[in-house]
Steps between C-alpha positions, in 0.01 A plus 500: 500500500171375401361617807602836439310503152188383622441765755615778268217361244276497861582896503488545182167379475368743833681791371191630247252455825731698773526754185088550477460463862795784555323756229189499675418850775640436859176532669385211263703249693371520852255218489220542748337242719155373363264265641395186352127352499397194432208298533631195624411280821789548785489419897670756714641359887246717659231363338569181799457728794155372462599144569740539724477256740362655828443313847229748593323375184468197550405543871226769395409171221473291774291693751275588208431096438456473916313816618562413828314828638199472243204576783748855619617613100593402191876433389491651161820360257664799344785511194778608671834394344491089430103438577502366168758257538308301784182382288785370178689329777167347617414414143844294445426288825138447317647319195823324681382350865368189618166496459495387838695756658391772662296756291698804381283773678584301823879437417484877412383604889724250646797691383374776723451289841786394701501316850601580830701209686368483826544292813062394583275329749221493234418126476494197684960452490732724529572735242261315234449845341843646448388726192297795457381663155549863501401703152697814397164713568448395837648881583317460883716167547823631335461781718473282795759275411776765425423726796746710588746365762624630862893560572486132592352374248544122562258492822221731340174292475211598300160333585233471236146432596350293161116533429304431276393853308143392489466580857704840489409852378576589171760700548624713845562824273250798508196468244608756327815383408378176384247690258817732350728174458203345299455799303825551400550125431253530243613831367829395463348155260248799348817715355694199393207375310461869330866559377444144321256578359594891387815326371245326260267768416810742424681222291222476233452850468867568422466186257806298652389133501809394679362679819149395469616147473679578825238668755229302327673174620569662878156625484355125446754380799359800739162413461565106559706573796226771620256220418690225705544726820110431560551156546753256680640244242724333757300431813626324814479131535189414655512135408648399876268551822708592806364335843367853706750489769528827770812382714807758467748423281854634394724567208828641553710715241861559559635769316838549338558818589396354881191529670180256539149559365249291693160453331305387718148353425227262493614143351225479252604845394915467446411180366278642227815734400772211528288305242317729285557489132383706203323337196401610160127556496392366126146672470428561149527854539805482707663278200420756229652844710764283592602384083347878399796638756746271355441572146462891542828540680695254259358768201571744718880404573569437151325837386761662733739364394430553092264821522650747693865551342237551174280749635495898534741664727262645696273177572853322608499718758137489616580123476804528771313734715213262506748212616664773727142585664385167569844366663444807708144402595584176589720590774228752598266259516701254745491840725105472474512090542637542818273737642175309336653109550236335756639122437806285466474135289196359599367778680740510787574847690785576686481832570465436862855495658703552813894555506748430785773670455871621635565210737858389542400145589249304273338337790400807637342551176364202527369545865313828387303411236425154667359722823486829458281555170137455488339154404460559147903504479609352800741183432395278740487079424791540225774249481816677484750286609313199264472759207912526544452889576640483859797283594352133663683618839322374827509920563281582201248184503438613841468849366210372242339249768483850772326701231259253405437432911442909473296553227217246612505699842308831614587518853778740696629183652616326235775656426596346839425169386677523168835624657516237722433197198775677262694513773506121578445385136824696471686358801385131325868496350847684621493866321852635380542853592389659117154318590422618852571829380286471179289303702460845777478718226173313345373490818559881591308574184236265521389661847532886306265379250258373686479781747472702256235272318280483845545852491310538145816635377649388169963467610646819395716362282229399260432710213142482368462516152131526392521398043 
């Protein structure tokens, strides 16, 4: 009962408003939409596309710091999506490592340099280099590595010939085509540096601080990266002499998707690349671009994040399309790299290369490019069986001792000679049948290759493959 009086007094109490709100015209009571203005601070989720985290970022970042083709072009740093976020990252390991840990702008390039695991002859014991550094920009040696694979894919074998770039040509491409990449390389760091800057010239004239704060702050960062892309801040470790050494030396790749890459090489040369380092170079100049780029692209991160949710409609969306441009670029200008990229590391081509290929045996892959190829690739003096890439049957060692025998031989006749001592060092032990007829079939195709080799004629079942 008392319930039932205090909502009648609740009615009661509504009935004068419903009344007023009745006696007013019909079209009165449509309420349209308005929009609201205010002049508060907000942040809007798309204001972080500019620090999204991006892998290409940090690997243009790194490459910047390196400059591993300085003497061929520049590698100018652009602001694609999350180049901002790689200089605050850097500035955190700044105030929280070691102070004997490695510096930042080193820890920074190491995240874009893996390692090959290989199988080497390089040193004085076996396998004493079982590592090789490989950076994310080496496009010549990814290209080599991933080559693309035969219907058998396990017994393909790529050969690499390593040199030192100082005693190749520049580049194998036509002139001209080494002038347009240039060209355009700098063209493309030209138009990125103009929209920054139009960003900030338009921003004060339309009086919105909020943008001006923002391309003022990626204006400062393009001119320190633009300003660090003339130097090399992290240099190669020079601080270890290697002994000069010329003998012939291997390192073996196995890949997972099957296959072997061979580089083959001097041993003061694959020694250089199993041990070389990079190192911060702490000229005073080098110190102040490298705190200058730190500091401008921590403003600039935070600007992005608190400016551009702030700022006019129409400079938001000169502000995407200048992050949309230069993601674009970058990608454009790893198309350029590859045609302008002279060195690897520590100035290391491998652009020379051989492939053998479609062979449904591997030691008839094995036979060819220990006979048949020309010096420069030819396999001869490696350790297969001691490397663990052959099994250690009496077949196979006798296999490796025959080529050796072969290889230090120029006459017709000594083919004759080398049948008869793998035949005997064969016959050394009793052969089950698998063996004598593996042990036939090596044979068989070490006499093809060599006729053909005495013949000046590369086996036809090589493919040659000129990087």
């Amino acid at each position: 009962m008392a319930n039932a009086v205090k909502l009648s007094l609740c009615l009661a109490s509504l009935l004068p408003a419903l009344l007023a709100e009745a006696a007013l015209p019909w079209n009165s009571q449509i309420r349209q939409p308005t929009l609201k203005s205010t002049d508060a601070v907000s942040f809007d989720p798309l204001s972080l596309l500019a620090v999204l985290w991006n892998p290409r970022a940090s690997a243009s970042a790194g490459r910047l710091y390196m400059q591993p083709d300085l003497k061929t072009f520049r590698w100018p740093h652009l602001l694609q999506i999350g180049a901002v976020l790689t200089p605050v990252s850097m500035l955190v390991s700044h105030a929280t490592r070691n102070y004997g840990s490695t510096h930042p702008a080193v820890d920074m390039c190491a995240q874009t340099i893996g390692v090959l695991d290989v199988k080497s002859s390089i040193g004085a014991s076996k396998n004493l280099f079982s590592k090789l550094p490989v950076m994310n920009s080496d496009l010549r040696l990814l290209e080599v590595i991933n080559f693309k694979p035969s219907d058998i894919p396990t017994n393909d074998i790529m050969i690499v010939a390593v040199q030192s770039s100082l005693s190749t040509s520049n580049s194998q491409s036509p002139h001209w085509k080494i002038m347009m990449a240039k060209k355009s390389v700098l063209c493309t760091e030209i138009v990125m540096g103009i929209i920054v800057l139009s960003g900030t010239i338009f921003s004060s004239l339309l009086g919105d601080l909020w943008a001006v704060v923002l391309f003022a702050s990626y204006t400062l960062y393009w001119v320190v990266s633009t300003a660090i892309s003339f130097r090399q801040l992290n240099r190669p470790d020079a601080s270890f002499k290697i002994k000069v050494d010329d003998k012939a030396v291997f390192a073996i790749f196995q890949r997972p998707v099957g296959g072997l890459v061979i580089f083959k090489g001097r041993q003061d040369i694959l020694e250089l690349w199993a041990r070389s380092k990079w190192v911060f170079d702490h000229a005073a100049y080098h110190n102040f671009l490298h705190w200058a780029w730190m500091l401008t692209g921590s403003v600039a991160a935070l600007a992005s994040v608190a400016c551009m949710v702030n700022m006019d409609a129409r400079l938001q969306l000169a502000f995407l399309g200048m992050l949309l441009y230069a993601s674009t670029a970058e990608l454009w200008l790893t198309v350029l790299a590859h045609l302008l990229q002279t060195s690897s590391m520590t100035s290391l081509d491998f652009r020379s290369t051989k492939e053998v290929k479609r062979n449904d045996k591997r030691f008839k892959s094995i036979i060819q490019a220990s006979l048949g190829l020309e010096k420069e690739y030819r396999l001869d003096k490696l350790r297969w069986v001691d490397l663990d890439l052959l099994p250690s049957t009496l077949v196979f060692k006798a296999m490796v001792e025959t080529l050796d025998f072969l290889n230090g031989c120029n006459e017709k006749d000594d083919i004759v000679r080398a049948g008869e001592r793998f035949h005997k060092r064969c016959e050394d032990e009793h052969l089950e049948a698998n063996d004598i007829e593996t042990r036939d079939s090596i044979w068989s195709e070490i006499e093809t290759v060599w006729a053909q080799r005495d013949a000046s004629k590369l086996p036809v079942q090589v493919q040659v493959v000129q990087v």
